[in-house]
C-alpha positions as a Markdown table, in Angstrom:
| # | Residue | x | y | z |
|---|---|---|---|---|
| 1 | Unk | 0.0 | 0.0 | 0.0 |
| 2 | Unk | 1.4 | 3.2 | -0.9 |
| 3 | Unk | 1.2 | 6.6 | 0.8 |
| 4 | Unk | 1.5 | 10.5 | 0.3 |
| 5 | Unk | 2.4 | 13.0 | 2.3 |
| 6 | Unk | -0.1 | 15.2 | 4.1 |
| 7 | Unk | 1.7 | 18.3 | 4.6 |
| 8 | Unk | 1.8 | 19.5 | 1.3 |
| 9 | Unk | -1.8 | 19.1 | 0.5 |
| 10 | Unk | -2.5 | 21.1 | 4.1 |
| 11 | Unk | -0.9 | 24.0 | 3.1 |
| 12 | Unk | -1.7 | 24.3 | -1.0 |
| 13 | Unk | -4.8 | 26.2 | -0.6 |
| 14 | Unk | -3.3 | 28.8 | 1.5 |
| 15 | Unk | -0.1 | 29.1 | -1.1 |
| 16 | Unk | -2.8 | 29.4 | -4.1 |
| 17 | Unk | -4.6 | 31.9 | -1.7 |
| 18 | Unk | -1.5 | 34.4 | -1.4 |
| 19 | Unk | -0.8 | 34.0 | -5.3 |
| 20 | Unk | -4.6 | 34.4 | -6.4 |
| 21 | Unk | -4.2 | 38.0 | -4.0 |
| 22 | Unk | -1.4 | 38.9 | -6.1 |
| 23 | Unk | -3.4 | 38.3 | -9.3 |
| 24 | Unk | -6.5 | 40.3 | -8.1 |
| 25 | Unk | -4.0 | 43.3 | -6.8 |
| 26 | Unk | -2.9 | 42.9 | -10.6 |
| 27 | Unk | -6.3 | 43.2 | -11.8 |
| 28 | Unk | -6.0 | 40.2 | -13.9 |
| 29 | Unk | -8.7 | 38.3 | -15.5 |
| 30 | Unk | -11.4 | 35.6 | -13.4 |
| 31 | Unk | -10.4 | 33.0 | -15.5 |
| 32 | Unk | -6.4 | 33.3 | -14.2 |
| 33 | Unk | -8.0 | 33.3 | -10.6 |
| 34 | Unk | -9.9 | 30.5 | -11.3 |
| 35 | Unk | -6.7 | 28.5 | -12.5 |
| 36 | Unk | -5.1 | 29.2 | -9.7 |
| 37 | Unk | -7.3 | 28.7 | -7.2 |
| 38 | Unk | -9.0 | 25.5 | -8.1 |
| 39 | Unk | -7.1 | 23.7 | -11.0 |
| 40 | Unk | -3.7 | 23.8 | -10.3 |
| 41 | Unk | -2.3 | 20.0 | -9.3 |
| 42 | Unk | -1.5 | 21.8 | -6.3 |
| 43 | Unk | -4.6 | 22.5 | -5.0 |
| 44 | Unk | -6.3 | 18.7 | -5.9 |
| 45 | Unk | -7.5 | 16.7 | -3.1 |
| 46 | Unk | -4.5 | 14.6 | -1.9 |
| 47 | Unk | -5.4 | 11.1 | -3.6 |
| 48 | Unk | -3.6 | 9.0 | -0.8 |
| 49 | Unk | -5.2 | 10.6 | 2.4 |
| 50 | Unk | -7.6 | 8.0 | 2.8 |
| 51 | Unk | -5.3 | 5.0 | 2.5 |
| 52 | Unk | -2.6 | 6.7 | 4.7 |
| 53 | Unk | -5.4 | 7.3 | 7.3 |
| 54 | Unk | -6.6 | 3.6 | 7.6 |
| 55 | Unk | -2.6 | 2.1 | 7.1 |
| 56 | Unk | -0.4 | 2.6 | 9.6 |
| 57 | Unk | 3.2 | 1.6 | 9.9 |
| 58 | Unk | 2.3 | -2.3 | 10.6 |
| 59 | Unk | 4.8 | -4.2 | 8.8 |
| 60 | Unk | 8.8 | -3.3 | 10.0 |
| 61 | Unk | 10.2 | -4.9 | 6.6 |
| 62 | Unk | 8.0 | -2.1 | 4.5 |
| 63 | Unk | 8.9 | 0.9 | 6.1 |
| 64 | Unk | 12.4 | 1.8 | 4.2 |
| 65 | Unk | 10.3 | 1.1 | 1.0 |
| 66 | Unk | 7.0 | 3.5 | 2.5 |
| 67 | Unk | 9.6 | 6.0 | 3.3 |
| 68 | Unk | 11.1 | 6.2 | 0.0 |
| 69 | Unk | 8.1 | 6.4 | -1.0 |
| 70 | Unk | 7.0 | 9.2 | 0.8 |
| 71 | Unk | 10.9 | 11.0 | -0.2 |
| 72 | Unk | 9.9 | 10.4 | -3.7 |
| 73 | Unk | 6.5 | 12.2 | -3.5 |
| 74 | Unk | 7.8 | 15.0 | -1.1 |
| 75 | Unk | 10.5 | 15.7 | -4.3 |
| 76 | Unk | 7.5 | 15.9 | -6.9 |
| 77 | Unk | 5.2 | 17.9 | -5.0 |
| 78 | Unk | 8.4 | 20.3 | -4.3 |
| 79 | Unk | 9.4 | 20.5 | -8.1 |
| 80 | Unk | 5.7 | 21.2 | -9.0 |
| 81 | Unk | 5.8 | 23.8 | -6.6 |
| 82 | Unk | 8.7 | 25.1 | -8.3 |
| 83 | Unk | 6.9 | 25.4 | -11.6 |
| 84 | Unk | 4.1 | 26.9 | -9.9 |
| 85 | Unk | 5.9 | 29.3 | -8.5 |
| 86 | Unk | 8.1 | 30.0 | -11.6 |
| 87 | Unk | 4.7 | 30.0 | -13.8 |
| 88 | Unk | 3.4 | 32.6 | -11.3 |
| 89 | Unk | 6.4 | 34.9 | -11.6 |
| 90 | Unk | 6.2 | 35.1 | -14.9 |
| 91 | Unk | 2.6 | 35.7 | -15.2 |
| 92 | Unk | 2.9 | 38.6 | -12.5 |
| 93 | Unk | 6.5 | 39.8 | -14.0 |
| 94 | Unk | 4.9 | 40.1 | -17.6 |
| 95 | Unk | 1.9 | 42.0 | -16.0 |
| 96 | Unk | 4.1 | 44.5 | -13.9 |
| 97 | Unk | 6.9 | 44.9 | -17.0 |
| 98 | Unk | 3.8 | 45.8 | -18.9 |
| 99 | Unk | 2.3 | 48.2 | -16.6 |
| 100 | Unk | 6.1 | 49.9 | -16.3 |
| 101 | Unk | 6.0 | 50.4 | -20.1 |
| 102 | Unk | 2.9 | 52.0 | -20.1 |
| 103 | Unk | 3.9 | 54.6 | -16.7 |
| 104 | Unk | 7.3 | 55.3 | -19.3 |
| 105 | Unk | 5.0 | 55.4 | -21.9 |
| 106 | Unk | 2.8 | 58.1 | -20.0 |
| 107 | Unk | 5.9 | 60.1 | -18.8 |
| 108 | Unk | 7.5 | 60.4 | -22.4 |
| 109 | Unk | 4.3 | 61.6 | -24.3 |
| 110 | Unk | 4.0 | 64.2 | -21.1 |
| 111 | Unk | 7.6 | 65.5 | -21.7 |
| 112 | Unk | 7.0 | 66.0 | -24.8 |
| 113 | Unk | 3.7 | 67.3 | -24.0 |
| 114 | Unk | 5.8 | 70.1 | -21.7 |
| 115 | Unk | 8.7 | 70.5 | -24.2 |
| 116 | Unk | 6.0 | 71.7 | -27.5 |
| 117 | Unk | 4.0 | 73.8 | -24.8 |
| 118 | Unk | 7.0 | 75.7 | -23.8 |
| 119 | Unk | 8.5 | 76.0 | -27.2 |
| 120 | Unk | 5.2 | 77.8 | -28.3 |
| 121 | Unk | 5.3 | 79.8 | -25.3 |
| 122 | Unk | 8.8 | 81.0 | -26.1 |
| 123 | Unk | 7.7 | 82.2 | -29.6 |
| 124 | Unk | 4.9 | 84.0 | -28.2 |
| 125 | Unk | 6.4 | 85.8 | -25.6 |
| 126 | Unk | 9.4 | 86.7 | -27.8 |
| 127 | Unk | 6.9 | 87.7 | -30.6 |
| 128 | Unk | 5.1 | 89.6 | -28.2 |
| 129 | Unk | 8.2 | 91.5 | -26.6 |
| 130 | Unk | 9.3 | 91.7 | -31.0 |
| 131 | Unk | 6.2 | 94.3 | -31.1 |
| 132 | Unk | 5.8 | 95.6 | -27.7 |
| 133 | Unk | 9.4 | 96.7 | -27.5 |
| 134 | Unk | 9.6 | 98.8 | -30.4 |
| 135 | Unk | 6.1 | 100.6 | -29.9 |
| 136 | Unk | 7.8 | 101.8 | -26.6 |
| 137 | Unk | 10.8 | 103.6 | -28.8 |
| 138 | Unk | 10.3 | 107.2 | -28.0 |
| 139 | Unk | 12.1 | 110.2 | -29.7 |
| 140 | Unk | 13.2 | 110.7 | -25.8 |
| 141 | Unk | 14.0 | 107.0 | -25.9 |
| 142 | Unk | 16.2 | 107.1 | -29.3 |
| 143 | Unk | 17.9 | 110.1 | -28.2 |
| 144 | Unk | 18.7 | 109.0 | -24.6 |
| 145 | Unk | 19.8 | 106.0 | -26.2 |
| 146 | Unk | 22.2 | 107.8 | -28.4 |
| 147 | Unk | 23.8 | 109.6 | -25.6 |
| 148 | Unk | 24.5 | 106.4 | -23.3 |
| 149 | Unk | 26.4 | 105.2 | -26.6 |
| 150 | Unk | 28.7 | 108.0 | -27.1 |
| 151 | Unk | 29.9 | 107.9 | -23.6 |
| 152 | Unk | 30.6 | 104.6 | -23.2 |
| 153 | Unk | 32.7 | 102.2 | -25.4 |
| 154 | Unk | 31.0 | 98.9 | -25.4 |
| 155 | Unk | 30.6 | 96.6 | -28.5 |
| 156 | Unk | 28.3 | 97.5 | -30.9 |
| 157 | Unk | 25.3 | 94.6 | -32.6 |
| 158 | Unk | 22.6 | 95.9 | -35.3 |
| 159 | Unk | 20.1 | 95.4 | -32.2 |
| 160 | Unk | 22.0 | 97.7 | -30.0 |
| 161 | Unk | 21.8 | 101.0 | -32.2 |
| 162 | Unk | 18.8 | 102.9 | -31.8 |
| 163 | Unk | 16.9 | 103.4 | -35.2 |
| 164 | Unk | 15.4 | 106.1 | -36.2 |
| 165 | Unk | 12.0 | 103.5 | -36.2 |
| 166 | Unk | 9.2 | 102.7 | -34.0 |
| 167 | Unk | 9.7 | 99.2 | -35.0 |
| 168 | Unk | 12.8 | 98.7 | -35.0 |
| 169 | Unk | 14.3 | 97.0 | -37.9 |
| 170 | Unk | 16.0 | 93.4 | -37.6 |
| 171 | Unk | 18.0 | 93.5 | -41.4 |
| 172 | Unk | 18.5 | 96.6 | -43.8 |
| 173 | Unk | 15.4 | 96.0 | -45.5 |
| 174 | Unk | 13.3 | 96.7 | -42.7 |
| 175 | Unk | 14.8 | 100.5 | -43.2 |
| 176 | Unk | 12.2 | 103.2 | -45.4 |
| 177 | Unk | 11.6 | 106.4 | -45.7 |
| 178 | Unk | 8.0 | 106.8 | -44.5 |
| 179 | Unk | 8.9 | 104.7 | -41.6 |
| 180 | Unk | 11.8 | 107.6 | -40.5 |
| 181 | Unk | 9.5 | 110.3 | -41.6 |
| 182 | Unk | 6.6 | 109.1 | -39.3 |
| 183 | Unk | 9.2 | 108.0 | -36.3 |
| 184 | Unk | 10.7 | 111.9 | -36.5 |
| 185 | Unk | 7.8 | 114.0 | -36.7 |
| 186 | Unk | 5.4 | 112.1 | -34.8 |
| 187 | Unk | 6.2 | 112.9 | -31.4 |
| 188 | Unk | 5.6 | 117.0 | -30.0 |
| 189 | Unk | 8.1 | 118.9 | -29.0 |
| 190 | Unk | 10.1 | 121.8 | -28.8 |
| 191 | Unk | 12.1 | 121.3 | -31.6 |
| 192 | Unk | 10.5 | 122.4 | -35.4 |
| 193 | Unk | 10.5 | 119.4 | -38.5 |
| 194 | Unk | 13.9 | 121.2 | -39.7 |
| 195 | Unk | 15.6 | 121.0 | -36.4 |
| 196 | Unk | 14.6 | 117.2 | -35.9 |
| 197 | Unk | 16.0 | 116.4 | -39.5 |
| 198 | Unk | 19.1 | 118.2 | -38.9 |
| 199 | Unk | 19.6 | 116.6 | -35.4 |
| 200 | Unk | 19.1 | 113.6 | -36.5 |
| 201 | Unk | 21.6 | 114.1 | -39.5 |
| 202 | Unk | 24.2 | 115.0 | -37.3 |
| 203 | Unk | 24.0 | 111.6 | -35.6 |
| 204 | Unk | 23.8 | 109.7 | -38.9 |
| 205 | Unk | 26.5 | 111.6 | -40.6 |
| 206 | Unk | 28.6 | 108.6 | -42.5 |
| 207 | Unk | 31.8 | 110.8 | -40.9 |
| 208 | Unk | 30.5 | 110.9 | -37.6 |
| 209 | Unk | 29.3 | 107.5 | -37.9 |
| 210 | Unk | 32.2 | 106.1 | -38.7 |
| 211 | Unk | 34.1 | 106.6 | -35.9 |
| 212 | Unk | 31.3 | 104.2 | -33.9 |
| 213 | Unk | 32.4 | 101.2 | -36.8 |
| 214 | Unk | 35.5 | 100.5 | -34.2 |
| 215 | Unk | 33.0 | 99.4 | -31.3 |
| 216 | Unk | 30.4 | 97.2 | -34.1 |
| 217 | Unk | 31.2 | 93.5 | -34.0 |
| 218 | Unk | 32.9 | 92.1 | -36.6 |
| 219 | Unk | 30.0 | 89.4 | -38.3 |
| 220 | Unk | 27.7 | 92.6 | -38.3 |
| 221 | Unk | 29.3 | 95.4 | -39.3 |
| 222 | Unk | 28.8 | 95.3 | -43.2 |
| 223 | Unk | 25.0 | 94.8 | -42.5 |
| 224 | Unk | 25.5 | 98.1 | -40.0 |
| 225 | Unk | 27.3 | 100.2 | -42.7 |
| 226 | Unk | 24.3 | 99.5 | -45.3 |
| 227 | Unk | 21.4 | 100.5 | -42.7 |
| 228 | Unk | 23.7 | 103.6 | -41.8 |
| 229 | Unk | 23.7 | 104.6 | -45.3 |
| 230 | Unk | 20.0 | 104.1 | -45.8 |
| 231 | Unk | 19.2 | 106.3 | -42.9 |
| 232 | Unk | 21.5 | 109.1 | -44.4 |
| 233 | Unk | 20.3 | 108.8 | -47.8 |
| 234 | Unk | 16.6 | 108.9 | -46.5 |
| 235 | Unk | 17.4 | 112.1 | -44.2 |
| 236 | Unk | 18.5 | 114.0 | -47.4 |
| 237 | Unk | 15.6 | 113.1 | -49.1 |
| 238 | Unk | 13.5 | 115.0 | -46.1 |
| 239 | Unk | 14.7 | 118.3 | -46.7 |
């Protein structure tokens, strides 16, 4: 008569128990708890109980064989554990590794969310400051601006030199006539339209303005020497 160990049957509901919590924490589906609580070898009704129960140890000469019988059922029942457990790691590994790509997933698409936000925000509020700035150039404000430049001897960029502009110009082109004729003679003052033309030709005199071509950075100062000349040519041309 053969028998199987109790022990292992005693405790198999409770070790399906602690894996069917990890699969419900998992949210994973019925059928996966249903596996795991109920059909898995380890949870089957132990086959030998019975037998065991109503054969006891009678017969000296059969106990080395029972035993080894008993060993040999202990090692299955602990490799078929194994592969539970192992089956059970992989189910609730693939679950969590999929539940990580989805978080990084998430975060990326976020970032990048951020990153396009605050690129568009960047354009506006330089596009903003582009029109805002200039509107705010004063006759006062071009000629204060002029002054702080003749006494000091910093570098020079096409940004830094007060144009005779409301909007100020960004490239050569940006440079007319009506747009210096409008800046000049817009503002009141005490000054009459001949005296603002001749002031302003005193500071746009290609002599006078060359000595400034010293202090104008190197990349810009061809693109400097063409505005300069524009503004000259269109202060003649106001007369």
């Amino acid at each position: 008569m053969s028998y199987a160990p109790t022990p292992y049957h005693v405790g198999n509901s409770k070790v399906c128990m602690r894996y069917a919590c990890s699969f419900k924490a998992l949210g994973l589906e019925e059928n996966i708890l249903a596996w795991a609580m109920h059909e898995h070898p380890f949870n089957q009704p132990d086959p030998m109980a019975d037998q065991r129960k109503h054969c006891p140890y009678t017969n000296s000469k059969r106990k080395p064989m029972v035993e080894t019988y008993i060993w040999v059922e202990e090692q299955r029942w602990a490799t078929a554990q194994w592969v539970f457990e192992q089956q059970m790691r992989t189910v609730y590994g693939a679950s969590l590794d999929e539940k990580q790509r989805a978080a990084a997933e998430r975060r990326r698409a976020d970032e990048h969310r951020r990153t396009v936000e605050e690129i568009i925000a960047g354009k506006r509020s330089r596009k903003f400051r582009s029109k805002e700035r200039p509107l705010k150039m004063t006759w006062a404000d071009y000629q204060t601006r002029w002054q702080a430049i003749h006494s000091s001897s910093s570098p020079l960029s096409f940004s830094s030199i007060p144009w005779p502009q409301k909007i100020q110009p960004t490239t050569p082109s940006d440079i007319s006539l009506a747009a210096i004729a409008s800046f000049i003679f817009a503002y009141p003052g005490t000054q009459s339209r001949k005296e603002r033309i001749r002031s302003a030709q005193l500071t746009w005199h290609p002599d006078r303005f060359q000595r400034l071509l010293g202090r104008i950075v190197e990349d810009e100062r061809e693109k400097i020497k063409e505005a300069a000349g524009i503004v000259a040519r269109a202060l003649n041309d106001l007369k």
